[in-house]
Backbone bond lengths (Angstrom), bond angles and torsions (degrees), N, CA, C in turn:
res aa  C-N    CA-C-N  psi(-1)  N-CA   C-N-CA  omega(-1)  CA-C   N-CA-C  phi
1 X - - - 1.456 - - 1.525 107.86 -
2 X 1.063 131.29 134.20 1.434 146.10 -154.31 1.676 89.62 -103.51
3 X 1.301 109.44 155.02 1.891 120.35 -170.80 1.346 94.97 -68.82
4 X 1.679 140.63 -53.78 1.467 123.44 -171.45 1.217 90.98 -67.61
5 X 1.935 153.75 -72.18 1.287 118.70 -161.14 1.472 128.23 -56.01
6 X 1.524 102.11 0.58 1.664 113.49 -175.55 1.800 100.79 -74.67
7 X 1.386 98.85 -67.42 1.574 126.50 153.33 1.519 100.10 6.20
8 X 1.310 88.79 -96.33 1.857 125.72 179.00 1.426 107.89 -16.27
9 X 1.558 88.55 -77.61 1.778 100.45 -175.49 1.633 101.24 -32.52
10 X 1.749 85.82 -77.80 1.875 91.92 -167.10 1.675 116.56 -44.07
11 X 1.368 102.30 -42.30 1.782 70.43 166.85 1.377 152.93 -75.25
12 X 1.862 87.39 -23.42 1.933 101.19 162.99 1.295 106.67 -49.05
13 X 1.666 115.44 -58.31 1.713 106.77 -168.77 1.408 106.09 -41.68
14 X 1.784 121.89 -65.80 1.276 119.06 -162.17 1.366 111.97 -49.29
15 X 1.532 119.68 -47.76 1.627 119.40 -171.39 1.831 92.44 -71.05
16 X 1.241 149.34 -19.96 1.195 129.38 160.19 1.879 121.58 -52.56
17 X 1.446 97.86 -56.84 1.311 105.01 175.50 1.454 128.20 -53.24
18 X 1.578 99.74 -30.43 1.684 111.33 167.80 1.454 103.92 -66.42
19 X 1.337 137.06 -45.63 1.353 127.47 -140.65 1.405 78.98 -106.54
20 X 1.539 149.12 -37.26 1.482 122.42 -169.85 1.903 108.87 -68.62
21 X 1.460 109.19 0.75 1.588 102.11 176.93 1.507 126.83 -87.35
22 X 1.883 84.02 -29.52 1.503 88.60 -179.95 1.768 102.48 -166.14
23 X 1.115 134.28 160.53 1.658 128.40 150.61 1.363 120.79 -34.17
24 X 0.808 130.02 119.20 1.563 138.90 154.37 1.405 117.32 -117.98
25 X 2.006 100.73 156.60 1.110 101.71 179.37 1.935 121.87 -107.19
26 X 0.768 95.00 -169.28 1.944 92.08 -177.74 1.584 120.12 -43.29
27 X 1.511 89.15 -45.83 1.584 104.30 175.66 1.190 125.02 -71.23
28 X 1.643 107.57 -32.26 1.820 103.55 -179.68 1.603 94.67 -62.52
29 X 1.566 95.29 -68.75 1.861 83.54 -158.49 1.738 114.03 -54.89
30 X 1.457 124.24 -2.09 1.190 109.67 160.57 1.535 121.91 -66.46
31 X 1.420 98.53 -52.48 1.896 97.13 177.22 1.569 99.63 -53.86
32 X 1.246 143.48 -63.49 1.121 129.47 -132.63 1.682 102.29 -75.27
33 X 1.017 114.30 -57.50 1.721 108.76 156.89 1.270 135.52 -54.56
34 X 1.830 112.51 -10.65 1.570 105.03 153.47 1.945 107.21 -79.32
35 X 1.084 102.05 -32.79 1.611 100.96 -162.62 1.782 86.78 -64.78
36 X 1.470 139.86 -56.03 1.413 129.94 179.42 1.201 116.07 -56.04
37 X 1.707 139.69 -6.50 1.122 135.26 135.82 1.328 85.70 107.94
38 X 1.337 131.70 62.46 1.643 144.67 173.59 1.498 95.83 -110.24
39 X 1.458 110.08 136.12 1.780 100.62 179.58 1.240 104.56 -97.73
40 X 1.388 95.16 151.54 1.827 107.07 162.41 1.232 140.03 8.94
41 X 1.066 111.95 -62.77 1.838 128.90 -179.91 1.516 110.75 -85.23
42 X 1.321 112.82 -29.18 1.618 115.65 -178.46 1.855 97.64 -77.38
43 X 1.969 110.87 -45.78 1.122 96.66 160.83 1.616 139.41 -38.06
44 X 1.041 117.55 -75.47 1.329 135.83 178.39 1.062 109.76 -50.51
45 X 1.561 132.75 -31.29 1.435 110.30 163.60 1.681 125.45 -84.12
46 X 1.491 104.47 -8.04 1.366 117.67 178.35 2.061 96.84 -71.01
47 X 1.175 124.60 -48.92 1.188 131.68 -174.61 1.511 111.94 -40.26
48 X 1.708 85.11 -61.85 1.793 97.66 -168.32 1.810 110.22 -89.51
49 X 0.908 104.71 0.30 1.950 121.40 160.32 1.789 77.38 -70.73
50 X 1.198 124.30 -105.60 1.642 127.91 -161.63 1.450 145.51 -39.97
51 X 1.906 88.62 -21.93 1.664 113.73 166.93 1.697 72.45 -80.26
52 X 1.168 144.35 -128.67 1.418 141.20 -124.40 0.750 123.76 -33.03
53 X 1.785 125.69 -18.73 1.166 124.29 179.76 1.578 126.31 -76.32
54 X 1.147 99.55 -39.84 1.209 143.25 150.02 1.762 123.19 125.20
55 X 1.415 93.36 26.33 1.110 103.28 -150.81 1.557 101.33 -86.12
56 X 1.503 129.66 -14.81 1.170 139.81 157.75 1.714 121.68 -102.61
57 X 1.118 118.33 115.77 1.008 138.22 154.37 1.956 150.48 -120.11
58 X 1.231 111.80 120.19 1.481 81.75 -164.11 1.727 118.16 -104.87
59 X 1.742 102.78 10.35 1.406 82.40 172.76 1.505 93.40 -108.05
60 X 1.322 142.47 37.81 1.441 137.28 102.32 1.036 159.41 -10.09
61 X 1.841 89.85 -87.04 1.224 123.22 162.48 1.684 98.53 -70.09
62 X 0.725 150.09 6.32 1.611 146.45 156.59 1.621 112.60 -89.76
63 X 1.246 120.36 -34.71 1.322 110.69 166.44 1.158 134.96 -122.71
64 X 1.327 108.25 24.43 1.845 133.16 144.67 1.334 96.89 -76.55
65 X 1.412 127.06 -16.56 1.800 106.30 -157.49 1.702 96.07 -95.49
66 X 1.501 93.60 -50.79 2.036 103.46 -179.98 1.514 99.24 -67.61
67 X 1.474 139.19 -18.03 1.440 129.69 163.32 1.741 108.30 -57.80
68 X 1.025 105.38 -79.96 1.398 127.58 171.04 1.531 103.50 -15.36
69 X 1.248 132.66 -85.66 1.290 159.26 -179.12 1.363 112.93 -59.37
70 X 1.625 130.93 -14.77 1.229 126.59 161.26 1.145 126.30 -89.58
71 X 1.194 118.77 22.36 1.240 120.59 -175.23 1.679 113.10 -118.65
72 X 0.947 107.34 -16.79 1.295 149.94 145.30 1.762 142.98 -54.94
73 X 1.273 99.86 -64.11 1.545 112.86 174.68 1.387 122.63 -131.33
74 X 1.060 132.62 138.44 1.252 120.20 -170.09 1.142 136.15 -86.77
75 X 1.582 154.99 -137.51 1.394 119.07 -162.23 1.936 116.67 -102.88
76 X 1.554 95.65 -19.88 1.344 115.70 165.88 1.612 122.34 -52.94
77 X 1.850 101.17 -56.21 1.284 108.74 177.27 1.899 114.14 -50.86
78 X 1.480 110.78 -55.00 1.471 118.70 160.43 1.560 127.07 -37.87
79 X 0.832 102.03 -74.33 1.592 93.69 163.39 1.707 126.32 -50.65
80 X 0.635 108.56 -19.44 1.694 110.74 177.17 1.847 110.32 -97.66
81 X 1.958 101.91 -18.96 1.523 82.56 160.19 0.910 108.33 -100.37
């Protein structure tokens, strides 16, 4: 296995381990694999590895989030987060 498919792997696992805790969106699992110091290109293919999978999505994860939270707060509070 060559260091970018090494790369690769390790970051799919991590963005797996992120997403079996909770929904995330494009951007979390981008920071969290920039903050572990994964570069660019290993990013972006980790993304679109997970958009195909389908395991990332964000107009989903956008209305799991206002589901979630409407039940809860009302429509003012939502809009202002």
């Amino acid at each position: 296995m060559s260091s970018s498919e090494s790369s690769d792997a390790r970051a799919r696992a991590l963005a797996y381990r992120l997403l079996a805790r909770c929904a995330r969106s494009v951007r979390e699992i981008e920071e969290r694999l920039t903050r572990k110091g994964f570069d660019p290109p290993v990013i972006a293919r980790t993304i679109a590895h997970l958009q195909a999978a389908g395991y990332l999505d964000d107009a989903r994860f956008a209305r799991d989030w206002v589901a979630a939270r409407s039940a809860r707060y009302g429509p003012r509070r939502l809009e202002m987060e």
